[in-house]
Structures are given as structure tokens and as C-alpha cells.
C-alpha positions in Angstrom: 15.0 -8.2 -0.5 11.6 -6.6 -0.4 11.0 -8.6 -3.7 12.3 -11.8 -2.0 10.3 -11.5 1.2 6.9 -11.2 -0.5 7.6 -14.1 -3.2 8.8 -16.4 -0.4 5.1 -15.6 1.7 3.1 -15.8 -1.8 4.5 -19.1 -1.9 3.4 -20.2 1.8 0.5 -18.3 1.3 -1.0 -18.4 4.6 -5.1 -16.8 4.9 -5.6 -14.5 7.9 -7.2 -16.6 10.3 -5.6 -19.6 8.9 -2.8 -19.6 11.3 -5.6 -19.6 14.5 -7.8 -21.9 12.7 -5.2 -24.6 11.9 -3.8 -24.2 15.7 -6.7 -25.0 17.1 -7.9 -27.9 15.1 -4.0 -29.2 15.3 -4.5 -29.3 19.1 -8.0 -31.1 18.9 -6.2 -34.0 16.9 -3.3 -33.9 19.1 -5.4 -34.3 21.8 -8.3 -36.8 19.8 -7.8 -39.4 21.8 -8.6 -38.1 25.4 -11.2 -35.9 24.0 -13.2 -39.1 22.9 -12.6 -41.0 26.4 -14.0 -37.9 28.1 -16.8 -37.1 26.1 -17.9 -40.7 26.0 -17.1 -40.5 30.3 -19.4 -37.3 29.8 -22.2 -39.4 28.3 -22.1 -41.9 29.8 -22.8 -40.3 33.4 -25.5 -37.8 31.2 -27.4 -41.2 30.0 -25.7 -44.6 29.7 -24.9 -45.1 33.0 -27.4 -48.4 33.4 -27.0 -48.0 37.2 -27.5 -44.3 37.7 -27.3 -41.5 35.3 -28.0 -37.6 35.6 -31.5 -38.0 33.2 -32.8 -41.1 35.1 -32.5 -39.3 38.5 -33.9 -36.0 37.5 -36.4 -38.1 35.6 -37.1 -39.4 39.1 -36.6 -35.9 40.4 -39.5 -34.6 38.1 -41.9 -37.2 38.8 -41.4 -36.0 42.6 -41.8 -32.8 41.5 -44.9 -32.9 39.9 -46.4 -34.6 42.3 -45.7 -32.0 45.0 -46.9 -29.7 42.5 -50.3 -31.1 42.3 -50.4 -30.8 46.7 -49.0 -26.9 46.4 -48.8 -25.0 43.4 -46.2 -22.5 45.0 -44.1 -25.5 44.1 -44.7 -24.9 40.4 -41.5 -23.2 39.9 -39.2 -26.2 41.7 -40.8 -28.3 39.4 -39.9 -26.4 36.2 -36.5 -25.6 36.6 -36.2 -29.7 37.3 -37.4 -30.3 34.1 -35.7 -27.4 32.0 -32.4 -29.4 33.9 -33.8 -32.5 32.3 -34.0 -30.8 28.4 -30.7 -29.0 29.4 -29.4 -32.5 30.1 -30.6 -34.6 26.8 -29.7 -31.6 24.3 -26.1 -31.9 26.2 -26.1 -35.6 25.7 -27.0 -35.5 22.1 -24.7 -32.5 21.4 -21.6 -34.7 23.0 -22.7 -37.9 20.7 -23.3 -35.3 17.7 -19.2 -34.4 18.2 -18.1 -37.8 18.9 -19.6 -39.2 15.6 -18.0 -36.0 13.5 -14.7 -36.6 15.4 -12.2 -38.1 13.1 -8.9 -38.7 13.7 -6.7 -38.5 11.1 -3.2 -39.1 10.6 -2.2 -37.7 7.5 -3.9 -34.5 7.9 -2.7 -33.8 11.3 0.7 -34.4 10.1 -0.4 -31.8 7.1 -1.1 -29.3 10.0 1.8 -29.8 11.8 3.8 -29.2 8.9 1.7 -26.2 8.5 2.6 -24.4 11.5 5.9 -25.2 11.6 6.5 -23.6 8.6 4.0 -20.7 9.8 6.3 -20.1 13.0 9.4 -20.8 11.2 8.5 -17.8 9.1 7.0 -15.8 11.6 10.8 -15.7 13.3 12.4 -15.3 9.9 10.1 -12.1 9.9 10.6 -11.0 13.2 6.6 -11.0 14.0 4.2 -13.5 16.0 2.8 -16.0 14.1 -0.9 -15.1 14.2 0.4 -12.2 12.6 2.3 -13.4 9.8 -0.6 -13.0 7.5 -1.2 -9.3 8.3 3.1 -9.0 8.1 2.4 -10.5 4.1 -0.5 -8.3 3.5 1.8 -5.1 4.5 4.6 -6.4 2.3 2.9 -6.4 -1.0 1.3 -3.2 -0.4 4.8 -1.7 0.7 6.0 -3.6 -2.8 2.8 -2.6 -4.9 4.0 1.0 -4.0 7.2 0.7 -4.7 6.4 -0.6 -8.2 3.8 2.5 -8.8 6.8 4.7 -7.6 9.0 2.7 -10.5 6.6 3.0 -13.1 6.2 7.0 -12.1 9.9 7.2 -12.8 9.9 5.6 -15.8 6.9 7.8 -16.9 9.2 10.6 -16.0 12.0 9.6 -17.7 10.2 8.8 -21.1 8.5 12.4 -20.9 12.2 13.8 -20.2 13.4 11.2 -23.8 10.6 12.5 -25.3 11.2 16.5 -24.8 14.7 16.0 -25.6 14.1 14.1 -29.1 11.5 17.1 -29.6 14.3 19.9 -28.8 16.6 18.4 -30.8 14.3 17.6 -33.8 13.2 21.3 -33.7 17.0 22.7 -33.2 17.8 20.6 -36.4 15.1 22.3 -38.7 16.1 25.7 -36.9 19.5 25.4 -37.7 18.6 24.1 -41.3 16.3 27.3 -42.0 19.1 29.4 -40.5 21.2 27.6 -43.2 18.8 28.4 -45.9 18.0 31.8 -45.1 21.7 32.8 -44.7 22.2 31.8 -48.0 19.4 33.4 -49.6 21.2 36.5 -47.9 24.4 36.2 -48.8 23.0 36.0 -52.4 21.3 39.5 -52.1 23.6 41.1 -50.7 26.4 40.5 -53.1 24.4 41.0 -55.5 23.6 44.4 -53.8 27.6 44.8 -53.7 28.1 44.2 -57.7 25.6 46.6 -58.2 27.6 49.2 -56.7 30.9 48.6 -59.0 32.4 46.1 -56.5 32.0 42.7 -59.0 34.8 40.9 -56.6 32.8 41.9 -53.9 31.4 39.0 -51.8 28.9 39.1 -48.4 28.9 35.7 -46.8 27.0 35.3 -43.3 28.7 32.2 -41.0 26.1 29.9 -39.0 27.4 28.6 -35.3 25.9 25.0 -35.3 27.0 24.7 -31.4 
């Protein structure tokens, strides 16, 4: 199962912060088309407003400013926090038309996302954990599974050191019981020998090996 579980994530392979990352640039797309009317709503009240806009009436605002200035310097301060607004104001404008102009919407790939986390949650449930955490959930797995097969290749290990000490015993118990053999023998010869030599010629000594 363990086996299973880890193929089947290997497959989806999710990174982990892709499940955050994907989420939130599925919910831009899915919302791409009233981002743009309110960014360009944004804008347009920041600068294009031909009527009135924020930059022309601080612009105004400034002037005012530094002209009070120039009667009462204690006014100095009024008049630079009026035109830090003003910066404040065009770096805003041209930070909303630098995101408009990157601002794609794309079918095919939000449809790639949403296929994406579908599969991400689905998982996630198969799992039994959130699906932010999915990726951590896979990372646990293989280590769980990379230790399982260190513990298998231990036992293996085990088990050929256990072959091998057997094949040894028995390998040495062979040539054991073969020299017992031999030596048995050569005994059995000197003594009967040692036995005709004292008048007993039907005399016989013969020494019986147990191979159990």
C-alpha cells in the first residue's frame, strides 16, 4: 500500500509551495476580469480622469502649498508631505498600469490550474490531509518507504551472512568428517596389524564413524 501511495504522488508530483502558488494565481484568473475593470477604475481616478483626478488636484494642492511656503516657512512641512502624496500617487498609477499590461488572461492555462487543484484536493482527501499539505504528506511517505527498503536490504544482508555461515559449516563438517574417515582407517590398519603381531592373524580392529 505504502508502495502504491508514494507511486501514485510521484506521479502527481506536486512541489511544496506549488499547491499555494497555483491557488492563488487560479483565483487571480478566475477573477481577471474584475481585477482589470478596477484597476483601470483605480487609474483612472489616480490620472486619467480629464475632469478631475487625484495628481491634478494635489498638483493644484502643491502649487498652493508652495506658495504659502514662500509667506511662512513653518508651512514647509504641509508642503512636503503634499508632494511626497504626489510621488506616492504617480508610482501607484504606474505600478497599477505595470500589472494591467502583465495581466493575461488565459484560458487554457487557467483550465490547466483548475485541473491542477482538483486533482491536488482530490488527493489531499484520498490521504486524509489538507491540501497545502499534500506535498509535506509525499515527502513523509518516501522517507517512511526509503526506510522500509534500508530495513529490507538489512534483512537480506542478514540472511546472506546466515547462507553464508551455513555453506561454511557444512563445507568444513564435510572435510571434518572426511579426515575422520581417513584417519580411522589409517587406525584400524595399525592396530590390526598390532593384533597379528600378537598371534591373533584373524584378528581385526575396525573404528565406526557416525556421519549424523
Amino acid at each position: 500500500l505504502l508502495q502504491y501511495q508514494v507511486e501514485e504522488l510521484n506521479e502527481f508530483n506536486l512541489g511544496l509551495d506549488e499547491f499555494d502558488e497555483i491557488e492563488q494565481e487560479h483565483k487571480r484568473l478566475a477573477n481577471g476580469t474584475d481585477l482589470i475593470e478596477r484597476c483601470q477604475a483605480g487609474l483612472h481616478l489616480l490620472t486619467e480622469n480629464d475632469d478631475a483626478n487625484i495628481e491634478s488636484l494635489l498638483n493644484k494642492v502643491a502649487t498652493i502649498a508652495d506658495t504659502l511656503q514662500g509667506f511662512d516657512e513653518s508651512l514647509s512641512p504641509i508642503s512636503t508631505m503634499i508632494n511626497d502624496a504626489l510621488i506616492q500617487v504617480q508610482e501607484s498609477a504606474s505600478e497599477i498600469e505595470s500589472y494591467l499590461s502583465s495581466l493575461e488572461l488565459d484560458p487554457e492555462h487557467f483550465a490547466y490550474l483548475e485541473k491542477r487543484l482538483s486533482m491536488a484536493m482530490q488527493l489531499a482527501r484520498k490521504h486524509h490531509v489538507s491540501a497545502d499539505k499534500l506535498a509535506l504528506h509525499h515527502q513523509a511517505l518516501m522517507s517512511e518507504l526509503a526506510e522500509l527498503a534500508d530495513d529490507e536490504t538489512k534483512l537480506d544482508e542478514i540472511r546472506q551472512q546466515l547462507a553464508d555461515t551455513r555453506n561454511a559449516y557444512l563445507t568444513n563438517a564435510q572435510k571434518l568428517s572426511q579426515s575422520r574417515s581417513r584417519y580411522a582407517k589409517e587406525l584400524d590398519k595399525l592396530v590390526t596389524q598390532s593384533i597379528h603381531e600378537l598371534n591373533m592373524p584373524k584378528g581385526k580392529f575396525t573404528i565406526q564413524i557416525n556421519h549424523n
